[in-house]
N, C-alpha and C positions, 0 to 999 in steps of 0.2 A: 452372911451370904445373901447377895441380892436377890428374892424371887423372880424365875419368869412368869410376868402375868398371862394368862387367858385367855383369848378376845374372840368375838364374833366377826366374821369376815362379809358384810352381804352382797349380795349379787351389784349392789352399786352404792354406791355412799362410802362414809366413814364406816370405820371400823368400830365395834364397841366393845371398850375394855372391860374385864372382871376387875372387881376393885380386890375379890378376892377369889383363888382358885379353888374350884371343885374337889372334893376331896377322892371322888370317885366318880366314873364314867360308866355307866352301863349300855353295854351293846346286842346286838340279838338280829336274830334272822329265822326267817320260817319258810319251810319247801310246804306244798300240798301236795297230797297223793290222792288217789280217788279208789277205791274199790267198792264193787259189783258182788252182793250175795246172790248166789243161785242155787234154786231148790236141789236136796237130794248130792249139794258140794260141798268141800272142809272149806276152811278157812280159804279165800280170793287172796290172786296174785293183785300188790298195789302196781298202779300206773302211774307214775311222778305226773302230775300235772303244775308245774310250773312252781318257780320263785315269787314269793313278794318281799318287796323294800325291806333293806335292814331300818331296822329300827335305832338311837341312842336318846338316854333321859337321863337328867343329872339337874342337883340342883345348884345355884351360885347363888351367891349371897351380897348384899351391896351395905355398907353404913358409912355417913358422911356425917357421922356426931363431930368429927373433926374439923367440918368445917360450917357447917351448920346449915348447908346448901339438902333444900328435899333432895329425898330418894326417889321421888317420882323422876328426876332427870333422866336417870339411868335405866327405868324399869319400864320407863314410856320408848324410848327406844328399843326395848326389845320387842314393847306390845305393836308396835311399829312396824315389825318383820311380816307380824300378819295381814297386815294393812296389802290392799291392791292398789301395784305402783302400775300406772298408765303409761308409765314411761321405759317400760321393760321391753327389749325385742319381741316381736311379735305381737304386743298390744294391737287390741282393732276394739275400741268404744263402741261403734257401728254394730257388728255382731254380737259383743258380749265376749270378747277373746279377751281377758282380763286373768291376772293373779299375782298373791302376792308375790315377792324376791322370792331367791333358793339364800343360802347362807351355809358357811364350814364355818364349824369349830376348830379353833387352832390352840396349841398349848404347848411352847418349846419345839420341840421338833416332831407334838406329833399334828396331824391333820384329818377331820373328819372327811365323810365322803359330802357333796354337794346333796343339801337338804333343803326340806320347807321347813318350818317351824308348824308344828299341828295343837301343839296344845300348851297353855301358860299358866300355871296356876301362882299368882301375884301373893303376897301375904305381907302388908306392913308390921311388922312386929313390935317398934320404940317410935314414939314421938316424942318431942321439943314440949317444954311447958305451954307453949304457944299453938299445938298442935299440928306442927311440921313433922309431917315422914322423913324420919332420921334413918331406919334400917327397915330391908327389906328382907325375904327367901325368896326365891323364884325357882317356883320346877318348872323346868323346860324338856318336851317333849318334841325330836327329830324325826322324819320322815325320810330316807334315801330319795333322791328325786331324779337320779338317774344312775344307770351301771358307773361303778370307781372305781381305780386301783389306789386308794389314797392308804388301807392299809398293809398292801402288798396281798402276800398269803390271806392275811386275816381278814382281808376283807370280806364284810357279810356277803355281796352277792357271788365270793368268788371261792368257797370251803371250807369256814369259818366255822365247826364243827361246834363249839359252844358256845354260848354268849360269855364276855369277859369285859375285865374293868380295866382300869389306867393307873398307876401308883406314879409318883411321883418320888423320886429317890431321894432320902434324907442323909444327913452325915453320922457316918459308921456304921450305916444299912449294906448288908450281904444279899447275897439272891438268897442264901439258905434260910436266913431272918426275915425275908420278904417271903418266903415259902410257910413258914412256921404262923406267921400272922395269916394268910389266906386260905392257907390247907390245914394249918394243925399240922404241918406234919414238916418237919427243915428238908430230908429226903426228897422234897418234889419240886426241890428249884429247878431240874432238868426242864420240866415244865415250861415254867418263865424264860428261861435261858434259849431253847428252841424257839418261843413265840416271836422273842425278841432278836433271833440272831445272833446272840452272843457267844460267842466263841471263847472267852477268857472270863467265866465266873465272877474273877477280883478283879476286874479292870470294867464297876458298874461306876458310871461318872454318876456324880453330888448331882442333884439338880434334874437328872436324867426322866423322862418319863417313858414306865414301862406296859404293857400289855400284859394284864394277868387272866390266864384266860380257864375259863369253868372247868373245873377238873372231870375230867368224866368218871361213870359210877364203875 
């Protein structure tokens, strides 16, 4: 079966494909609260003071042993993301109104929310006898860069009650088997099957990518 591959979407330009897909996605979100101790008081009611940005980090992994072409091709293009494009709506050189692209993750059918690229941590791993970067790791750190609905419910700015991952569905993978590897436990595919809307347990498509999301304690 053919993989769907991967790919980064940025705010302009090409697209850049994963030469291979992440094996997992992690996603996250943080409310702040604030409270007030007062002499001679038990424990302070919290005040929610506001959301900040979901967070996703994941790593993808690049190798062109097969063709013998560096892997810096591919990993300069992402360091690329953080570059400031001049030619972004709103750009003004004049003031210093500058920044880089936003960019979504995209994977099959699912879609990150509109992000910045915050942090890269590049690692060549294999070189060529001649000392060409043949393979790389790259962890990639996301930024939310403004309110989405890109994962419905789940999304982090919208009640996303715990951080959760992405599986990818393999052949003669169950929800109950995908429960058993994440939870330990096959009883909590209800879980998964809620995140994801699924309504028919047996009827999970080959290929599918699912939302498995933190079990609460």
């Amino acid at each position: 079966m053919t993989q769907t591959k991967a790919y980064f979407k940025p705010e302009t330009g090409a697209n850049i494909p994963c030469l291979f897909n992440p094996s997992e996605l992690a996603i996250s979100r943080t409310n702040q609260w604030r409270s007030a101790a007062r002499t001679g008081r038990d424990v302070p009611t919290l005040e929610y003071a506001g959301a900040e940005s979901g967070t996703m980090s994941f790593e993808v992994f690049f190798d062109t042993t097969d063709t013998g072409e560096t892997v810096t091709t591919h990993t300069g293009a992402l360091i690329g993301l953080m570059d400031v494009n001049t030619g972004l709506p709103g750009s003004d050189q004049a003031t210093g109104r500058l920044r880089p692209p936003t960019v979504s993750f995209h994977w099959g059918s699912f879609k990150s929310f509109e992000a910045v690229v915050t942090s890269l941590d590049v690692k060549l791993v294999h070189f060529s006898s001649t000392g060409v970067p043949l393979r790389a790791r790259v962890q990639v750190e996301l930024l939310q860069y403004r309110k989405d609905t890109a994962f419905g419910p789940q999304n982090p700015t919208s009640g996303t009650p715990w951080p959760h991952t992405v599986h990818q569905v393999s052949p003669g993978e169950t929800l109950d088997r995908i429960a058993a590897r994440y939870y330990g436990d096959a009883t909590a595919w209800r879980l998964i099957a809620e995140a994801n809307n699924i309504h028919d347990p047996l009827a999970v498509r080959v290929g599918a990518t699912l939302a498995i999301p933190g079990r609460p304690a």
